[in-house]
C-alpha positions, 0 to 999 in steps of 0.5 A: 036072833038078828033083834038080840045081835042088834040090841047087843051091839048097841049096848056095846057102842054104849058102853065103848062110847063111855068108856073112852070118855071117861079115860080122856078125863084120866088123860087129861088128869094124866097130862097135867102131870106128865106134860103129855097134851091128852089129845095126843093120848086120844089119838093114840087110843083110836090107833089102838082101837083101830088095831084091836077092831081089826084083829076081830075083823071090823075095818071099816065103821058103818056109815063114817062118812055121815057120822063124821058130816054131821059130828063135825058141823055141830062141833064145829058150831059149839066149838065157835061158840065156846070160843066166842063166850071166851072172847071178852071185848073192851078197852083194857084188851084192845091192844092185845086183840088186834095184835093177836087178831092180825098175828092169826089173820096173817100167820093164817094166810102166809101159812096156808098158801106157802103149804099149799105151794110146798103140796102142790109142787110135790103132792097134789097136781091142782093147786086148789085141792093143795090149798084145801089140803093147806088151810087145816094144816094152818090153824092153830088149836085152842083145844091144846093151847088153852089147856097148855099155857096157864103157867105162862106170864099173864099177858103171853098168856092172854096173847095165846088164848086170843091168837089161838081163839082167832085162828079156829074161827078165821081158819073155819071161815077162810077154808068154807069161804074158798070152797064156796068161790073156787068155781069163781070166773076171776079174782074180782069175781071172788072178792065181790062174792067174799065180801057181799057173802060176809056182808048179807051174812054180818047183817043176818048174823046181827039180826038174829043175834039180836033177836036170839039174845032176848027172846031166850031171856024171855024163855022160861021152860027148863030146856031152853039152852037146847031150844036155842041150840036147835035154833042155831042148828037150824038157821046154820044149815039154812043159811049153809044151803044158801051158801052163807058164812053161817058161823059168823051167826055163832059168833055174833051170838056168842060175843052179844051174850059175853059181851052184852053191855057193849052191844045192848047200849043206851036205849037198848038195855030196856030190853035185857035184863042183867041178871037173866043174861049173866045166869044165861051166859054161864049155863051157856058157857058150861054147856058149851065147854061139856059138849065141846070136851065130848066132841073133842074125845070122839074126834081124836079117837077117831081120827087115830081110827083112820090113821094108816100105821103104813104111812107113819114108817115111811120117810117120805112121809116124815120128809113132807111133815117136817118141811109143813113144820118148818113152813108153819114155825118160819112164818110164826118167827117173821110175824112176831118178830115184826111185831115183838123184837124183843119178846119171841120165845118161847111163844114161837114154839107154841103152834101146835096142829089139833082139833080144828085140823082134824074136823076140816079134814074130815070135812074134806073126805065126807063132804067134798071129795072132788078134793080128795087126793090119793096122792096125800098120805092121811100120816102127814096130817098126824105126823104133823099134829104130833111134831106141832105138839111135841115141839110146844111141849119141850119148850114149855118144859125147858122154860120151867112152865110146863103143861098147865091148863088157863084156870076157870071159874068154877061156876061160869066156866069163864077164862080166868088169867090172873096177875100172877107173874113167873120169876123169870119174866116178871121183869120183861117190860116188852111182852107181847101185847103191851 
């Protein structure tokens, strides 16, 4: 009887499991329509879910906080390396990378501490568990954005995709790297730990890169993206036991494989051959992008799961979330007023809150519960999450854009920003980047 009950409910995880992927494609059908970002969507069905499991009496899901550990260290990694295979360096984009780079590095920073403060000074007694609690609430989502800005003008558009991009990767970075330092002796104690860190890290990262980009070109059995996969898997929790940045190891693959002909120069391209990496990179990047849109799925459903409908009527916790909002809009009107007088909007408006948010807090509560404070309630991080987008929603909107996702090229997967102006913009000289 108890084997039957088993094979039972597996069978019913496998089928609750399809079915929420399958509607989070109608969602995303249904966004494009309704200008409704999906994942607010998926987390309105996890509160669903939540209510529906607790009618037939289920509260809690077995074993949340591994499932959660390890769902959200591989998203993590693929979400990394989604957004690496999407980076395109050259000389045309440098403008617009360093400007959107510095955008995202600062904004991250101004934001993080000015949150952090605001926790500590009203929610959390240790100021590093509010900086902890601060830096998710600090990074932007490429998850939303990307699917979101399609309809802008070409070079806002690029600025987006590259800002949002660098802001996953820098927020992951910047909250794993205070983690691994808030037992420091002092601040020179921190800086030399940060820096000799990244440094043995970029040298491992550029090694391995290296190494990785040619030897699966090399490989000729029919499972070698899964193989290269398991690799990066593992030498991500080698280097995680030692304490190391291992997504910059990601990252550095991820940008050798897209931009291989800037880095495999001169003498070194005898080793790679040209057509093998495209095909590689393409198989990489759709596998990438399947992976990263199930991840995604599970994680906002999830994440409704947890989500205290208590918390969400109290005023208290609107006061708080409104306040973060302000915080994260001010510090985004100062940075790109210094750095586009004349070309803010409705760019401001676009910084909503999403996925990357959502995996470091889960990365709090199952990993590093020392952290953990009782005292912030879980409702800010939605309210917080579903203002953000909102926000970015209504602006499109009132600009004549609307929701539209940043096409791709139907065999690569590729980002694709075209020429194509709006009306209403194409006579701006002064947009972002230029």
């Amino acid at each position: 009887m108890l084997a039957v009950i088993e094979i039972s409910n597996a069978y019913g995880l496998v089928i609750g499991a399809s079915l929420v992927i399958i509607v989070s494609y109608f969602f995303q059908l249904f966004a494009r329509k309704t200008n409704i970002p999906s994942p607010l969507l998926l987390i309105a069905l996890g509160i669903l879910l939540q209510q529906g499991l607790h009618t037939i009496g289920i509260t809690r899901i077995p074993y949340e906080g591994l499932l959660l550990e390890i769902l959200g260290t591989v998203g993590l990694i693929f979400i990394v390396l989604e957004a690496a295979l999407d980076l395109e360096l050259n000389k045309d984009k440098w403008p617009i990378i360093w400007k959107s780079f510095l955008v995202a590095l600062v904004g991250l920073l101004l934001t993080s501490f000015s949150i952090a403060i605001f926790l500590h000074l009203m929610v959390i007694d240790d100021f590093m568990s509010a900086l902890v609690y601060a830096i998710p609430l600090s990074i932007m989502s490429s998850a939303i954005i990307i699917p979101s800005v399609g309809g802008l003008v070409r070079v806002q558009k690029e600025f987006m995709v590259y800002e949002s991009t660098f802001s996953d990767i820098l927020g992951i970075m910047f909250f794993y790297l205070v983690l691994g330092n808030v037992n420091a002796e002092s601040a020179g104690h921190v800086i030399g730990s940060v820096f000799s860190n990244i440094g043995i890290t970029v040298v491992l990262a550029v090694i391995f890169g290296y190494g990785l980009v040619w030897v699966i070109q090399k490989l000729t059995g029919e499972v070698k993206l899964f193989m290269t996969i398991a690799i990066l898997l593992l030498i991500y929790a080698i280097e995680k036991i030692y304490h190391l940045s291992p997504l910059i190891l990601i990252l550095a693959f991820g940008l050798m494989l897209n931009n291989y002909q800037l880095f495999w120069f001169k003498g070194l391209r005898k080793f790679v051959d040209d057509q093998k990496i495209r095909s590689l990179h393409n198989e990489f990047h759709l596998l990438t992008l399947e992976t990263a849109f199930v991840i995604r799925t599970f994680f906002f459903v999830m994440f409704g799961l947890t989500i205290s409908l208590a918390s969400l009527l109290s005023w208290t916790v609107l006061f708080f979330s409104l306040v973060i909002v302000v915080f994260i809009y001010l510090v985004r009107l100062l940075l790109l007023w210094l750095f586009d007088r004349k070309n803010i909007f409705p760019l401001v408006y676009i910084a909503p809150r999403g996925l990357i948010t959502i995996l470091l807090f889960f990365q709090i509560y199952s990993s590093h519960p020392e952290y953990v404070s009782d005292s912030f309630e879980r409702g800010i991080l939605l309210q917080v999450v579903f203002i953000s987008s909102i926000v970015m929603t209504i602006s499109l909107i009132q600009n004549g854009w609307g929701i539209k996702e940043v096409e791709r090229n139907r065999l690569s997967g590729d980002l694709e920003i075209d020429d194509e102006e709006q009306p209403d913009a194409a006579t701006d000289e002064n947009s972002v980047g230029k």
